[in-house]
VEXDREN-2710 file (C-alpha; in Angstrom, 1 decimal):
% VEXDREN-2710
k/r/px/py/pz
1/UNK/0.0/0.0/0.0
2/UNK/3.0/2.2/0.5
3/UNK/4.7/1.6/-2.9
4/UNK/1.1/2.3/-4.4
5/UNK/0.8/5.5/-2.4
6/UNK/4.4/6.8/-3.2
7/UNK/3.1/5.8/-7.2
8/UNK/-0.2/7.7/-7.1
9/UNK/1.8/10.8/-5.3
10/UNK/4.7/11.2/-8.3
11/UNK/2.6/9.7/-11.1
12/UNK/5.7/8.2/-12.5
13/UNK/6.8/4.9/-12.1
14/UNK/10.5/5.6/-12.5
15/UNK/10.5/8.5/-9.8
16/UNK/8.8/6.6/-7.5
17/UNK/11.3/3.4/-7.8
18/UNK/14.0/6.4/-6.8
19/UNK/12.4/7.4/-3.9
20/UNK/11.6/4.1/-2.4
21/UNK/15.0/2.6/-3.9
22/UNK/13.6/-0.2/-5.7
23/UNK/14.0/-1.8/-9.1
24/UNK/11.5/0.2/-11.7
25/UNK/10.4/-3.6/-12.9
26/UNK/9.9/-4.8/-9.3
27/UNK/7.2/-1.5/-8.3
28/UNK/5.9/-2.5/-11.7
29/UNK/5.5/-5.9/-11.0
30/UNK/4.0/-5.2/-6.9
31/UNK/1.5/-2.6/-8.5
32/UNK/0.0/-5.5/-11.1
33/UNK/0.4/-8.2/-8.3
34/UNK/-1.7/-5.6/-6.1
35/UNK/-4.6/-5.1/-9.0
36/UNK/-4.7/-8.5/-9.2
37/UNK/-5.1/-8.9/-5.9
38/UNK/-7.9/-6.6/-5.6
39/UNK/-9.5/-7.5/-8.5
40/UNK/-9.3/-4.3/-10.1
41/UNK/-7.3/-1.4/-12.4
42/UNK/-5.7/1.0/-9.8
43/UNK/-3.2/2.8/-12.1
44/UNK/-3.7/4.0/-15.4
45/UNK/-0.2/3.3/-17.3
46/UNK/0.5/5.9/-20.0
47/UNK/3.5/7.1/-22.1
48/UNK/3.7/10.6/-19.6
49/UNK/3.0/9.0/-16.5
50/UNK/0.9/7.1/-14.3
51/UNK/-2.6/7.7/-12.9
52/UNK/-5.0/6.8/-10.5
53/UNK/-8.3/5.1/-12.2
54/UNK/-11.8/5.6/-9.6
55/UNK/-11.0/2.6/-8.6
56/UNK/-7.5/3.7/-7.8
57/UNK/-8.5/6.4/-6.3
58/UNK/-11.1/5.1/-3.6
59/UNK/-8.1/1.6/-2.7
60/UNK/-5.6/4.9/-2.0
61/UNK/-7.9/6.7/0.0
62/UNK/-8.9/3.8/2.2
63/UNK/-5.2/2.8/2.1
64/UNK/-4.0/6.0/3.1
65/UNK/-6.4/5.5/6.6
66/UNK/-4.8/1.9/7.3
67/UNK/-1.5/3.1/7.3
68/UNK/-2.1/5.8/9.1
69/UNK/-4.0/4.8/11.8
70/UNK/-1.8/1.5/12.0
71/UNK/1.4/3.9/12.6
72/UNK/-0.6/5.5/15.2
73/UNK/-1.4/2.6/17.3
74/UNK/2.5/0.8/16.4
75/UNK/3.7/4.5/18.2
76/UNK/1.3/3.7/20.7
77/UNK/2.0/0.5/21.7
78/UNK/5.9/1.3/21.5
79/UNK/5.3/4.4/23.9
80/UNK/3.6/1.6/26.0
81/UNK/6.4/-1.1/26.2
82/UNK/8.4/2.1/27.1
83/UNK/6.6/2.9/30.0
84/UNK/5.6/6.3/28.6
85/UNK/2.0/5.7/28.0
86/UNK/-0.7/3.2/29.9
87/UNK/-1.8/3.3/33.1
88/UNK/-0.4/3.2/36.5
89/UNK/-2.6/1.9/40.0
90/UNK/-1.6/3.2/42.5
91/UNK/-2.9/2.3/46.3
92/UNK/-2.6/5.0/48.8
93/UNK/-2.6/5.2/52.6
94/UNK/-3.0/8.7/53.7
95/UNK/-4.0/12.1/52.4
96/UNK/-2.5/13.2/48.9
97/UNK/-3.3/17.2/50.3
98/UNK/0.4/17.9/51.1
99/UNK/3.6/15.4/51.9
100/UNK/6.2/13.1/50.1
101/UNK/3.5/11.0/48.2
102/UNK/1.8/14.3/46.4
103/UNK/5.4/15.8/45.4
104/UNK/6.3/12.1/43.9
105/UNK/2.8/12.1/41.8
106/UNK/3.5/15.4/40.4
107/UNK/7.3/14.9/39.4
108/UNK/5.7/11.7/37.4
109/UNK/2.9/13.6/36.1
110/UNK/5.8/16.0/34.7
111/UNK/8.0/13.2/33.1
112/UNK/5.4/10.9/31.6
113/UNK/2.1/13.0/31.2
114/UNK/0.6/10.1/28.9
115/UNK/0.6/7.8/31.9
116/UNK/-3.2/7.7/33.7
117/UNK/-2.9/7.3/37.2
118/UNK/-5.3/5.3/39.0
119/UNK/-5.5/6.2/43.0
120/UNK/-6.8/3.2/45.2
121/UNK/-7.8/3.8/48.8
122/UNK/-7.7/0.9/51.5
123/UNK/-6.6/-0.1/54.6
124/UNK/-3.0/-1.8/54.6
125/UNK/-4.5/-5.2/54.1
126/UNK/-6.5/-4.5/51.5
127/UNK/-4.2/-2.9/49.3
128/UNK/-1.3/-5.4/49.9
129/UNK/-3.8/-8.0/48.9
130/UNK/-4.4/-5.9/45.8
131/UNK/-1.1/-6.1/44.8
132/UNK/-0.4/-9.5/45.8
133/UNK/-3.0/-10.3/43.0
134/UNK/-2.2/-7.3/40.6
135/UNK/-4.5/-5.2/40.8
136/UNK/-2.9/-2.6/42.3
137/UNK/0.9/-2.0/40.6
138/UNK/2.4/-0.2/43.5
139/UNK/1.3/0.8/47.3
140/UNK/2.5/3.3/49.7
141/UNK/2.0/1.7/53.4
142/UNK/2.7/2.4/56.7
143/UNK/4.5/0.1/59.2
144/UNK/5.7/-3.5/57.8
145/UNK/4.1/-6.0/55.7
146/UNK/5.7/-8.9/54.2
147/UNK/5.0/-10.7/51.5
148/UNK/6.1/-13.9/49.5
149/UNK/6.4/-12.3/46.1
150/UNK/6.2/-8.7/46.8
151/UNK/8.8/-6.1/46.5
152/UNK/9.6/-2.7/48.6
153/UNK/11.4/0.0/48.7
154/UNK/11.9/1.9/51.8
155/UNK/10.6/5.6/51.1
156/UNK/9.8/8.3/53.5
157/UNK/8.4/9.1/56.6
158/UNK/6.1/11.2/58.0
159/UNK/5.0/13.3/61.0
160/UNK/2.1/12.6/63.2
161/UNK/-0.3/15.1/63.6
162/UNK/-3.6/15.4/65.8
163/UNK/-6.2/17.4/64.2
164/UNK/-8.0/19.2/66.8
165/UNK/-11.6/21.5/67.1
166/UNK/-10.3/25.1/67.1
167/UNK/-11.5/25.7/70.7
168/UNK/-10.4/22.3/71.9
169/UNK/-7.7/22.7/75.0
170/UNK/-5.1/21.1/73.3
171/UNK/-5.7/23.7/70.3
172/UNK/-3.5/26.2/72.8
173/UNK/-0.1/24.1/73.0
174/UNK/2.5/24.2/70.5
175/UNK/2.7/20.5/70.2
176/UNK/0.8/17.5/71.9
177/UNK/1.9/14.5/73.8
178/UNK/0.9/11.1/73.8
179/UNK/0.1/11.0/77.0
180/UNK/-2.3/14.3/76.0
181/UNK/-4.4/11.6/74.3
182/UNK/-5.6/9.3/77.1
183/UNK/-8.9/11.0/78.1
184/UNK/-9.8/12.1/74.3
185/UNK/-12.9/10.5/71.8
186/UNK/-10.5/9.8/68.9
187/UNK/-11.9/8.9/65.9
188/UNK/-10.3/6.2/63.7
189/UNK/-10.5/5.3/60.1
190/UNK/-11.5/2.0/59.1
191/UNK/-9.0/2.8/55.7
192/UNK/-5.7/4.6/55.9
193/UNK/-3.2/4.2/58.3
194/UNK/-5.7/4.0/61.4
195/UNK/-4.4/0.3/62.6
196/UNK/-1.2/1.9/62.2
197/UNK/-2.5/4.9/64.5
198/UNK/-3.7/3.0/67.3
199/UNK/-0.3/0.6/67.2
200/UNK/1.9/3.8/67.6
201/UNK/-0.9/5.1/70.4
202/UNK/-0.6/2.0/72.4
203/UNK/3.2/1.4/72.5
204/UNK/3.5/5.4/73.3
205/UNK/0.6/5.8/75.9
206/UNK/2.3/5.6/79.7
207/UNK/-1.3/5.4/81.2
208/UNK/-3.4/2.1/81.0
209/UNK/-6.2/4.3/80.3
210/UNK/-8.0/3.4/76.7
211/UNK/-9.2/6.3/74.6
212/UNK/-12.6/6.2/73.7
213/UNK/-12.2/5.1/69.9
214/UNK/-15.1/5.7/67.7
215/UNK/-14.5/3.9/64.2
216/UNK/-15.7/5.7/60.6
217/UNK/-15.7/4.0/57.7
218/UNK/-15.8/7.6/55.7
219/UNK/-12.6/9.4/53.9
220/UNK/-10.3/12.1/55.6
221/UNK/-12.4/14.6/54.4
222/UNK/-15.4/13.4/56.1
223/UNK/-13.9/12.3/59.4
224/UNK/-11.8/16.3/59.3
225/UNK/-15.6/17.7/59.1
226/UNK/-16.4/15.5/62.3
227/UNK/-13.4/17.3/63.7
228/UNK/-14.6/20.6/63.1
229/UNK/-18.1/19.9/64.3
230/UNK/-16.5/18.8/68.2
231/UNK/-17.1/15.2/67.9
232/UNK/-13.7/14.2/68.6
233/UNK/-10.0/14.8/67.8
234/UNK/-8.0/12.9/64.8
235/UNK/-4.4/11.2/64.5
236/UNK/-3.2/11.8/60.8
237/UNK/0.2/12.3/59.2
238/UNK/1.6/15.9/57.9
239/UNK/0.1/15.2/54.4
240/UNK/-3.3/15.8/55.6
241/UNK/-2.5/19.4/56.7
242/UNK/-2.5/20.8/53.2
243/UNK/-6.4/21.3/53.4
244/UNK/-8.0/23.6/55.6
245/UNK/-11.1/22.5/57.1
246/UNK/-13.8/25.1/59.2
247/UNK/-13.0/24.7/63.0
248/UNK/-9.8/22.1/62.7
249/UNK/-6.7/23.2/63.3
250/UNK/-3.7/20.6/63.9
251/UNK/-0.6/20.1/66.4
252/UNK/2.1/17.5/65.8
253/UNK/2.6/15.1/68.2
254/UNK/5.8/14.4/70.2
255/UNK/7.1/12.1/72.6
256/UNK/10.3/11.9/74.0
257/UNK/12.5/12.2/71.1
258/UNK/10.8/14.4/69.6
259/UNK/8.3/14.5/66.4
260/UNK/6.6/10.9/65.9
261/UNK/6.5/9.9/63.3
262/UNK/5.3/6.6/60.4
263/UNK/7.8/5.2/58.3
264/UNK/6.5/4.3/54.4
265/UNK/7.4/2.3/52.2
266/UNK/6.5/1.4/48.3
267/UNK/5.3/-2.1/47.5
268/UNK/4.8/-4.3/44.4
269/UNK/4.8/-7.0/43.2
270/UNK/8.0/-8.9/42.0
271/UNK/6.2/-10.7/38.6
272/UNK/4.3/-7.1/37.6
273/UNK/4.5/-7.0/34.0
274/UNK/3.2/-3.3/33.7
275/UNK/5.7/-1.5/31.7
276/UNK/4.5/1.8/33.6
277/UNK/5.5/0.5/36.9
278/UNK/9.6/0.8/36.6
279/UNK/10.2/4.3/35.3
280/UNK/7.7/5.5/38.5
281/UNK/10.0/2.9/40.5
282/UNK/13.3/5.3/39.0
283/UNK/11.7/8.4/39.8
284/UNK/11.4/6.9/43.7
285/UNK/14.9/5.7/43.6
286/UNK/16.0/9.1/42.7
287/UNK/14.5/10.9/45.2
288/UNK/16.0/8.5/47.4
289/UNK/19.3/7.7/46.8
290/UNK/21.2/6.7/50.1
291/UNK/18.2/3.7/49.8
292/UNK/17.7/2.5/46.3
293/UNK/21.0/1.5/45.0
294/UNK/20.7/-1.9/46.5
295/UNK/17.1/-2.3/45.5
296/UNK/15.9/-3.4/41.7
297/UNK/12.5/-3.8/40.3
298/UNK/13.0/-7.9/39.7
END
């Protein structure tokens, strides 16, 4: 279909066996294998040239889409296998507001903008299950969760804040301590890192005291409204801070060295054939270099 465009475009035989650097007999010989292929007269031959018949005209035309749209989708799947285009799912633990996690989403965004990102929200279990069974390429969890066939990379950490009501006591200290906590209604997530929250609450608490937990199975946003309305106070990491909510307001929470904090890290799985996953993978090994030399993708 080529050879015939290049044909119908110089309306020369002879030129046209120059350009595509063939034999004049040989494009002679394709164009009448091609008619009689078809079953019909695509080129009228004549001592000053070569022209298209009807016929001619409505096989170029048609042949002209194919080729097109086939170098389209060959460019497309290329881009693909490169990682440049196709989709990404990604399963997230906390807020996306502010934080390590947002920062590493936009420098992707940047580099491969052809990419679709596809956020999944769970609790831990949930989404190291996901990827376990692929579908979810890549997680960012709190705390430690082995698996047989999944990989991770150690990422970043990140503060623990309490979001507070505005006129709630605590709302007047610069930061809170765990110990600050024991008499409190804190509400928990069912998703997200809230397992995570009351691990880190229990190992830090000195007093036997439980707080009184109340469970949601609602998003940040909602459970940040509850906040605001007095029905309790929240533990949540610094990414959530980049939202302002009416009534919240939010003090990080210390204990005796200082800032708490969770530690993330990025998991997948080892057998992912998703040709998106590994340049995402290089962008988190670049932002953290003293950990990823020793890590590939597998």
């Amino acid at each position: 279909m080529k050879w015939a465009i290049a044909v119908s475009q110089f309306r020369s035989l002879r030129q046209a066996a120059e350009k595509l650097n063939v034999r004049q007999s040989t494009l002679s010989r394709r164009m009448r294998d091609l008619e009689q292929e078809v079953g019909a007269t695509l080129f009228e031959r004549t001592n000053g040239g070569t022209r298209l018949t009807p016929a001619g005209q409505e096989f170029l035309e048609a042949a002209r889409r194919i080729i097109d749209e086939t170098e389209v989708m060959v460019a497309r799947l290329q881009t693909r296998s490169r990682g440049e285009s196709g989709g990404l799912t990604i399963g997230v633990h906390a807020s996306l507001s502010a934080g390590n996690l947002r920062a590493t989403l936009i420098e992707h965004r940047r580099a491969f903008p052809d990419v679709e990102i596809h956020l999944v929200d769970g609790s831990s279990e949930h989404l190291i299950s996901e990827v376990a069974n692929s579908a979810i390429d890549v997680a960012f969890l709190a705390d430690n969760h082995p698996e047989r066939d999944a990989k991770s990379l150690s990422v970043w950490s990140e503060r623990v804040v309490v979001a507070l009501p505005e006129d709630h006591p605590l709302a007047s200290r610069d930061v809170v301590h765990w110990s600050d906590l024991r008499h409190e209604a804190l509400l928990v997530p069912q998703r997200g890192p809230g397992s995570e929250f009351l691990k880190l609450l229990a190992s830090k608490k000195r007093h036997p005291d439980p707080c009184r937990i109340l469970r949601h199975d609602v998003g940040l946003d909602r459970l940040l409204t509850l906040v605001g309305a007095g029905w309790g106070i929240l533990l949540a990491l610094e990414g959530a801070t980049g939202a302002a909510y009416p009534g919240v307001t939010y003090r990080e929470v210390h204990d005796t060295n200082g800032p708490a904090r969770l530690a993330f890290r990025a998991y997948w799985r080892q057998a992912n054939g998703n040709p998106s996953l590994a340049p995402f993978l290089d962008i988190l090994r670049e932002r953290y270099p003293d950990i990823s030399g020793a890590l590939a993708l597998g």
